[in-house]
N, C-alpha and C positions, 0 to 999 in steps of 0.2 A: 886274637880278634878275628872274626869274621865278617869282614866289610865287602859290600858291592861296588861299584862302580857305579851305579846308581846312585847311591849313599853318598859317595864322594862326592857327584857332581849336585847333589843336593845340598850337599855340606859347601861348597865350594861357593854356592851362588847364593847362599844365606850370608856367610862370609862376606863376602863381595859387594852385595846390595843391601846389606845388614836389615835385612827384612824378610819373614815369612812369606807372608801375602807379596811381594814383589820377586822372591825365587819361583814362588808359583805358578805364578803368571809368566815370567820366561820361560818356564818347563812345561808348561800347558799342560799343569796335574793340579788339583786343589790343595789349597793351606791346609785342612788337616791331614791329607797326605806327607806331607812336608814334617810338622809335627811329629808323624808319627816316629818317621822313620829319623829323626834327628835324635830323637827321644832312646829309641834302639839302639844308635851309633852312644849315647851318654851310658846306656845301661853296661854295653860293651867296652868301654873305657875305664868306668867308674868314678867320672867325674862332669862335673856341668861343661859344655861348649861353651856355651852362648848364654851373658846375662843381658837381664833388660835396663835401658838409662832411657826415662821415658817412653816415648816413641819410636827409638831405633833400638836395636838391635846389632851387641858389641861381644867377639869371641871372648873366651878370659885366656885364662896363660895358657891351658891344656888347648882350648881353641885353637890357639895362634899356631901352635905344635903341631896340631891335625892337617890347617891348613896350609902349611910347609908342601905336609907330607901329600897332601892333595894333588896342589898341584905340578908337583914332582910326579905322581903317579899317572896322574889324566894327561900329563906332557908326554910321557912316554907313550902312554897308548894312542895316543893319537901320532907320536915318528911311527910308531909300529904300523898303524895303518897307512899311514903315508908309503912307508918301505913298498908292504904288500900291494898297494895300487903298483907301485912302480914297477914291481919284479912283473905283475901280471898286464903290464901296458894296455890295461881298459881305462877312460875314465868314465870313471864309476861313481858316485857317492855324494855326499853332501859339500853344496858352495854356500858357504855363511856369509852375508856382506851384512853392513851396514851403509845406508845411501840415504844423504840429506834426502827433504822431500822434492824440491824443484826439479831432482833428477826423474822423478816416476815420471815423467812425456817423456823420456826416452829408454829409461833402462831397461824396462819390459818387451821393448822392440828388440833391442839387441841380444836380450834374454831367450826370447821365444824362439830367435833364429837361429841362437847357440843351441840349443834344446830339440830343435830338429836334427841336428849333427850328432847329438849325444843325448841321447832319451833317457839315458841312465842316470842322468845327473839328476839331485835331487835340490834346486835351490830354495835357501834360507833369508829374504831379506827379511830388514827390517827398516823402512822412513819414517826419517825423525828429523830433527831441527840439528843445524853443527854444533849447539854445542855438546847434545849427547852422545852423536857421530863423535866429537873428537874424546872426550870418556869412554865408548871401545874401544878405539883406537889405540889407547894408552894401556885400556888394559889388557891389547891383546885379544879379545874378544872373536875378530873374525878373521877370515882368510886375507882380506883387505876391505877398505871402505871407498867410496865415493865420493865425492866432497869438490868442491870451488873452489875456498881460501883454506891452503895448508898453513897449519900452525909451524911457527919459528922452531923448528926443534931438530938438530942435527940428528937424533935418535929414525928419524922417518925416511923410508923409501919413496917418491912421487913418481909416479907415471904419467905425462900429459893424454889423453887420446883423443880427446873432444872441445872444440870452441864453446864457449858460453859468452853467450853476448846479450847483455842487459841493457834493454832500453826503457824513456819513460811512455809509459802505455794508457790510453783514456779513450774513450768515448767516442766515436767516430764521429760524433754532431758535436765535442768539445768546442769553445771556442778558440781556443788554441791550433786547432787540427789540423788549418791549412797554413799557419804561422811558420815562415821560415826565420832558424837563427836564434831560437829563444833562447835566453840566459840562462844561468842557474839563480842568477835573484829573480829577474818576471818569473820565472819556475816556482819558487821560495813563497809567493802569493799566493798558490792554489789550494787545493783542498787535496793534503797528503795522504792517503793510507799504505802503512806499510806494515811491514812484518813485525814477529816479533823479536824481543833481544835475544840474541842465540841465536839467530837466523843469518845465515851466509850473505843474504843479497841487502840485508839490512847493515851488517857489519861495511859491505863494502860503498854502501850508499853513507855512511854516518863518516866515512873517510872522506868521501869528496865531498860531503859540508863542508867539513872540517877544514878541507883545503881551502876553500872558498872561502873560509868564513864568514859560512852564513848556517842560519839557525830556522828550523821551520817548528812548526806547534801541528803535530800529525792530528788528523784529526779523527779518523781510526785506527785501530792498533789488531793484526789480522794473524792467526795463528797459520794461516798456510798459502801459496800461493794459489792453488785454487778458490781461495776467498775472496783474497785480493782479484782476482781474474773477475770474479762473480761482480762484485761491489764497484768495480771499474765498469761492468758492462751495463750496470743498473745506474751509472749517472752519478754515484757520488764523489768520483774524486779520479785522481790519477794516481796511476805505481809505479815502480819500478822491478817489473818481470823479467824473467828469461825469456829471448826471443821463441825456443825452444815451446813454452809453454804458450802461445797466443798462435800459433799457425795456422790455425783452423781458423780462429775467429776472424784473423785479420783475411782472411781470403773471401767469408763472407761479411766483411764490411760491419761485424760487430765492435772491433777495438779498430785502434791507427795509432801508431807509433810516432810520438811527436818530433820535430826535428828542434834536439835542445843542443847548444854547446859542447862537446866533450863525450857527445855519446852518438851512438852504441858505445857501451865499456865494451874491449874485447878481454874476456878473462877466460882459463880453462878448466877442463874438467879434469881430476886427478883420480887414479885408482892408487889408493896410498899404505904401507902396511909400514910395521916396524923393523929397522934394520936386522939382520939375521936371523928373522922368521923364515922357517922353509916352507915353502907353500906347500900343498899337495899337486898331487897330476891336476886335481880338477880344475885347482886356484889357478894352477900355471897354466890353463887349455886357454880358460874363461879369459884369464888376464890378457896373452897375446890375442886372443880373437878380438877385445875388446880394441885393442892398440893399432890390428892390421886393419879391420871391417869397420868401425865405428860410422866413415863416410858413407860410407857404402851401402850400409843398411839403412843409415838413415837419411840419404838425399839428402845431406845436410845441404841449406841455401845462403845462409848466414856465416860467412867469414870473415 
């Protein structure tokens, strides 16, 4: 057999995502691309990979065998690359992360300034909601991820480097605004919008009901925190943001942080990978710079 590497990592993430049109779209090449060259790797074998059960897309026995052998083989090419950075002490190359969304107000700052250091790095993220962050994670996917609430799993490395401090955010004319001391029941009366499920600041808001026991009936349901942020400044409700993400606004007097019970939550930010993954030079640069400068770059005011 005559196989690429190509071919593998094509094979690999049909496998993985049990989808055409979804491996394509990670490799930012078209579905018939994908087909084609799947098609090549079956003619070369002499047997079907991959059949169809509905909607998804499932390897068959020869499948399962290829995909072994996959990523047995993209693992080593990638220690090989690893090795060569290291013998040639540049960092050079691709940083893959995965970073819920709440982190975009800060990650790109500390990104850009890593990147003046090392121009040569070529970074790869991707923001998305925890709970698809914690699905690379598991599978391995990047150099490390970003994330708020680390999952219970003795299998994971955590890195703290960063405060995250959540408070409830609304309306600067709210009538709550100047209200010292609210509860979390007078709180439980208003008009909630929050995130969605899978969402990090939602998980951690649906604990401290819980604590409470109390129960609120949201009254939008908001796919990102920049929505939330939006929908709060337009008057219909209050949220519970990262302080991270309202700096601007609160300085011109668009949002005001209410003063409830129990908050600010102080929670942190983790750069998280799976136990005895070796990072590369790049992952190891990026990770301690994130660990020493995080303050520093970003005047953080919130502690």
């Amino acid at each position: 057999m005559h196989l690429t590497l190509q071919q593998l990592k094509l094979f690999e993430a049909v496998s993985r995502l049990g989808s055409y049109t979804r491996a394509a779209e990670e490799l930012c090449i078209s579905q018939p691309a994908v087909s084609i060259q799947i098609k090549r790797m079956e003619e070369q074998v002499g047997l079907p990979l991959f059949e169809q059960v509905g909607k998804k897309t499932f390897p068959t026995a020869a499948g399962k065998t290829m995909y072994e052998a996959s990523l047995d083989i993209l693992n080593r090419v990638e220690e090989l690359k690893i090795s060569i950075e290291e013998l040639k002490g540049t960092v050079k190359g691709t940083l893959q992360m995965s970073v819920v969304t709440t982190a975009k107000y800060f990650l790109p700052k500390l990104l850009g300034v890593f990147l003046q250091k090392y121009p040569d790095v070529e970074p790869k993220l991707k923001f998305t909601n925890r709970a698809r962050v914690i699905e690379r994670l598991m599978n391995n996917e990047d150099d490390f991820v970003v994330m708020g609430q680390i999952p219970k799993d003795d299998s994971l490395e955590a890195y703290p480097f960063l405060n995250n401090i959540l408070g409830i955010v609304a309306h600067s004319e709210h009538p709550l605004a100047n209200k010292k001391n609210i509860t979390i029941e007078e709180l439980a009366k208003q008009r909630f919008l929050i995130r969605e499920m899978g969402s990090g600041t939602r998980f951690v808001f649906d604990q401290l009901l819980h604590e409470h026991g109390v129960e609120i009936e949201p009254y939008m349901e908001l796919g990102s925190s920049e929505a939330l942020k939006q929908a709060v400044m337009a008057g219909l409700g209050i949220a519970v943001l990262s302080l991270h993400s309202v700096q601007l606004e609160r300085e011109v007097n668009k949002l005001t942080v209410l003063d409830v019970e129990g908050f600010p939550l102080k929670r942190r930010w983790y750069a998280v990978h799976l136990k005895g993954r070796k990072l590369s030079l790049v992952a190891r640069t990026f990770l301690d710079f994130i660990l020493e400068e995080s303050h520093r770059v970003l005047g953080v005011k919130y502690e």
